[in-house]
C-alpha positions in Angstrom: -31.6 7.0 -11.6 -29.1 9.7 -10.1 -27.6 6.8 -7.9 -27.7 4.2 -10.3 -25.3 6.4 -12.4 -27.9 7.5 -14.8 -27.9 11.0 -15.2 -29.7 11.5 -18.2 -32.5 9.7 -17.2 -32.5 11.5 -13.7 -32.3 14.7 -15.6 -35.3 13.7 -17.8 -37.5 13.1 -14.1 -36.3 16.1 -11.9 -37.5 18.6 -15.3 -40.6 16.6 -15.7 -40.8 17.4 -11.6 -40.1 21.1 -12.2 -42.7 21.3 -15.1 -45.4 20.0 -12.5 -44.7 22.2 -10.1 -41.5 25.0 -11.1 -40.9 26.2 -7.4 -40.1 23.0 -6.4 -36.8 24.2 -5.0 -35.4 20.3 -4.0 -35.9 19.1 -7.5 -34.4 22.3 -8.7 -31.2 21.5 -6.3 -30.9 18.1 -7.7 -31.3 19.0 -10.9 -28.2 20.7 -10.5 -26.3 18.6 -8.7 -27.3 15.4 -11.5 -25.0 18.5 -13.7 -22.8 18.7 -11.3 -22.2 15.1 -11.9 -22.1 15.7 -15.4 -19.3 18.0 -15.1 -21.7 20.6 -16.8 -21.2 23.3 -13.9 -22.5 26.0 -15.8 -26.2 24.2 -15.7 -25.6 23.2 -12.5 -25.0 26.6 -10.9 -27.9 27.8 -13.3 -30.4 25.2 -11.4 -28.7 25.9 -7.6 -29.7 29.6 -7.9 -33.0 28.7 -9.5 -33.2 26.6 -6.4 -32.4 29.5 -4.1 -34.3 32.3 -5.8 -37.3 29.6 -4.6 -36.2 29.0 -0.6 -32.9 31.9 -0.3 -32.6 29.8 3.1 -31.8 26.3 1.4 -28.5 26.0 2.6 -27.8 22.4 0.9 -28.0 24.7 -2.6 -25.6 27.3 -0.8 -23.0 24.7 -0.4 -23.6 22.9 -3.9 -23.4 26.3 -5.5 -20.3 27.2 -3.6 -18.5 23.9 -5.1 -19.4 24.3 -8.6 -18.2 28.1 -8.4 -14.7 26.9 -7.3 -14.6 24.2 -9.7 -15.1 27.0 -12.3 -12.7 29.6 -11.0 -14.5 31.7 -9.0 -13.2 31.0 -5.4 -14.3 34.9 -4.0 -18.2 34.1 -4.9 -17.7 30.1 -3.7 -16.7 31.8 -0.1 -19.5 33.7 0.1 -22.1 30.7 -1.0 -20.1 28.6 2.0 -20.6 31.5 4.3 -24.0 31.5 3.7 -24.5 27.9 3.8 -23.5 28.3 7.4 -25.5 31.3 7.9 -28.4 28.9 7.3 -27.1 26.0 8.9 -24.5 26.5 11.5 -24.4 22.8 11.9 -23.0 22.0 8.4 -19.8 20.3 9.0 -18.8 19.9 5.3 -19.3 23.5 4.8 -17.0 24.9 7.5 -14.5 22.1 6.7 -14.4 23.3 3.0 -15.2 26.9 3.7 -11.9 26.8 5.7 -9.4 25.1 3.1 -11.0 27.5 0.1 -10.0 30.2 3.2 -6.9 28.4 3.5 -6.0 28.6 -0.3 -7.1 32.4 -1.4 -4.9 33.3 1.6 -7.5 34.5 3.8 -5.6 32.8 7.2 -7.6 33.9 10.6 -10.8 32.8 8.7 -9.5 29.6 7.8 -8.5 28.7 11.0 -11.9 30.2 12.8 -13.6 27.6 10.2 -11.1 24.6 11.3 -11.2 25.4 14.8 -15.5 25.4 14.4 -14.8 22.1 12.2 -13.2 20.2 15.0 -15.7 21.2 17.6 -17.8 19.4 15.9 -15.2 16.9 14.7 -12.0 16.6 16.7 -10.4 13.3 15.4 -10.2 14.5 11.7 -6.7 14.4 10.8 -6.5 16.2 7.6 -9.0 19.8 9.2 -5.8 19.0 11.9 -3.0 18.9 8.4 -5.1 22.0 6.7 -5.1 24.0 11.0 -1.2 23.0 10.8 -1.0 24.9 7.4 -2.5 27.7 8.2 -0.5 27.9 11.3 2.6 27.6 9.2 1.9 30.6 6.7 1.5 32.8 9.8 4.6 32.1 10.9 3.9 30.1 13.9 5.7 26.7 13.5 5.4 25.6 17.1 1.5 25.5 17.1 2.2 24.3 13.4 3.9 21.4 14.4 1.7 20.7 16.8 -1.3 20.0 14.7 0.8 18.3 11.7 1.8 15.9 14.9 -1.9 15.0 16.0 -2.7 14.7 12.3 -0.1 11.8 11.8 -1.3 10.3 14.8 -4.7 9.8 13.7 -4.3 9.1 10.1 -0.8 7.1 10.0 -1.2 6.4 6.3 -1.5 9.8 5.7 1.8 11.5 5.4 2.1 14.7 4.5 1.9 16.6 7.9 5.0 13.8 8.3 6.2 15.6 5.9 5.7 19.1 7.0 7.2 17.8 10.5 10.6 17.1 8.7 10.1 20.9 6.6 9.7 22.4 10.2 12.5 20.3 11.9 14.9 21.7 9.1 13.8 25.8 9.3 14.7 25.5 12.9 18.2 23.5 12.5 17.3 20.3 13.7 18.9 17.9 10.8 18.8 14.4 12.5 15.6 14.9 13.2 14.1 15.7 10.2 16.1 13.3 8.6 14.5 10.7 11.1 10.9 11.9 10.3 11.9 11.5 6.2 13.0 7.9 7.4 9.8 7.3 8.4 7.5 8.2 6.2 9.7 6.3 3.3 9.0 3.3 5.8 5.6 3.7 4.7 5.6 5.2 1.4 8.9 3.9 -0.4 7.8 5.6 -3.6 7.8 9.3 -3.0 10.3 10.2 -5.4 10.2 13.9 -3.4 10.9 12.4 0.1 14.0 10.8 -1.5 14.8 14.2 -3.0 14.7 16.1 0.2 17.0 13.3 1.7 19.2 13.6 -1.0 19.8 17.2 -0.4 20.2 16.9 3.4 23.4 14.4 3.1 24.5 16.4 0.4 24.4 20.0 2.0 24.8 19.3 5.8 25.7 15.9 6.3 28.4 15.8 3.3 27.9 12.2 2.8 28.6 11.3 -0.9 26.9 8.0 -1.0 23.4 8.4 0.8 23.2 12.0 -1.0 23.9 9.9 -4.3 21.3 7.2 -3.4 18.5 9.3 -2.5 19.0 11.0 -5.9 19.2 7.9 -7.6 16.2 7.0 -6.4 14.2 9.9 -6.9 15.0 10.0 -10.4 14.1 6.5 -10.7 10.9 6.7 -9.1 10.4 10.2 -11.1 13.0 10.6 -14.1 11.0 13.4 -15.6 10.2 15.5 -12.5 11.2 19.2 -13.2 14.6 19.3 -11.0 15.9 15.8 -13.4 18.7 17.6 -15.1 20.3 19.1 -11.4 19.9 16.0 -9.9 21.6 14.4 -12.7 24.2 16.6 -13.0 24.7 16.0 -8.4 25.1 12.6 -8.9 27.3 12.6 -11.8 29.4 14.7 -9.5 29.2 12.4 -6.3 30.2 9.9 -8.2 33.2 11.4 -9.6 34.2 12.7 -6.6 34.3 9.2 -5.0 
């Protein structure tokens, strides 16, 4: 029933499960997870620590625990359930590779990147624990080893073009213009419709490279792709300028 799609009757199975036999700590687990589902995470993390008050060393209820915490807005106690997921299985790809963004986003740096380096052991070619290494190389300052990552990323996941995109961020903090302007080029190659790419391009021509009609296009063109993104008005008022100016 849970794979069919039918929660309710799942639901109506795993209890009837649990009322045979309560410690059953897998029907417990799914129990939760069929909540999970539901988008009822308060149940769900109700059943994942029934779960692991049965069998504290269930580390599949660890890591379904620490998901529904973060979906509810508590990141600090979804850490700790992925640490211990890993306690208890320190093969658990999925929980080092989430363990380490979570790490990544609550601004806890050196453990996200021990998590992504112990990710890619296990799973080198997996371009976006590459994109999410590259971040966390990039909030420490250390754009080098940044860029680096973002560029292994790109090569293994083409279609996936946001460490592009952090290239061409990196490229301009350290000056190099044409460059990131040939990165930007790029990834429109792929994606035409990024109304921010455009944005960013738009900006270069119109700060460094003082060229009135590619600055005005790449406006243009943001604001067509996006007309109500929050910058609308400035980019408005650019154009209007460029124009008048020409």
């Amino acid at each position: 029933y849970d794979k069919q799609g039918k929660y309710d009757l799942a639901i109506k199975e795993f209890e009837a499960a649990i009322q045979l036999s309560p410690g059953y700590f897998f029907g417990l687990n799914n129990l939760g997870n069929v909540y999970g589902k539901k988008k009822n995470y308060p149940q769900a993390i109700h059943y994942f620590e029934k779960a692991l008050a049965q069998k504290p060393d269930y580390a599949p209820a660890h890591y379904n625990l620490a998901r529904a915490q973060h979906l509810v807005g508590k990141p600090q106690a979804a850490l700790q359930s992925y640490r211990q997921a890993i306690r208890f299985n320190p093969y658990f790809e999925q929980a080092f590779f989430n363990l380490a963004n979570l790490a990544l986003q609550t601004g806890q740096i050196e453990e996200a990147i021990a998590n992504f380096h112990r990710f890619l052991k296990m799973q080198p070619a997996h371009a976006r624990a590459r994109f999410g290494l590259g971040n966390a190389h990039a909030m420490q300052g250390q754009l080098d080893k940044a860029y680096a990552e973002f560029e292994q990323s790109a090569i293994l996941d083409p279609e996936f073009v946001f460490p592009q995109v952090n290239m061409a961020n990196i490229q301009m903090q350290k000056g190099n213009v044409d460059q990131a302007i040939d990165i930007y080029n790029g990834v429109l190659l792929r994606k035409p419709e990024l109304a921010g790419i455009h944005k960013n391009l738009g900006m270069i021509f119109y700060q460094f490279k003082k060229d009135v009609d590619k600055a005005a296009f790449h406006f243009e063109e943001s604001l067509r792709l996006e007309p109500n993104q929050p910058q609308a008005s400035i980019l408005q008022g650019i154009v209007a300028d460029l124009r008048a100016k020409k």
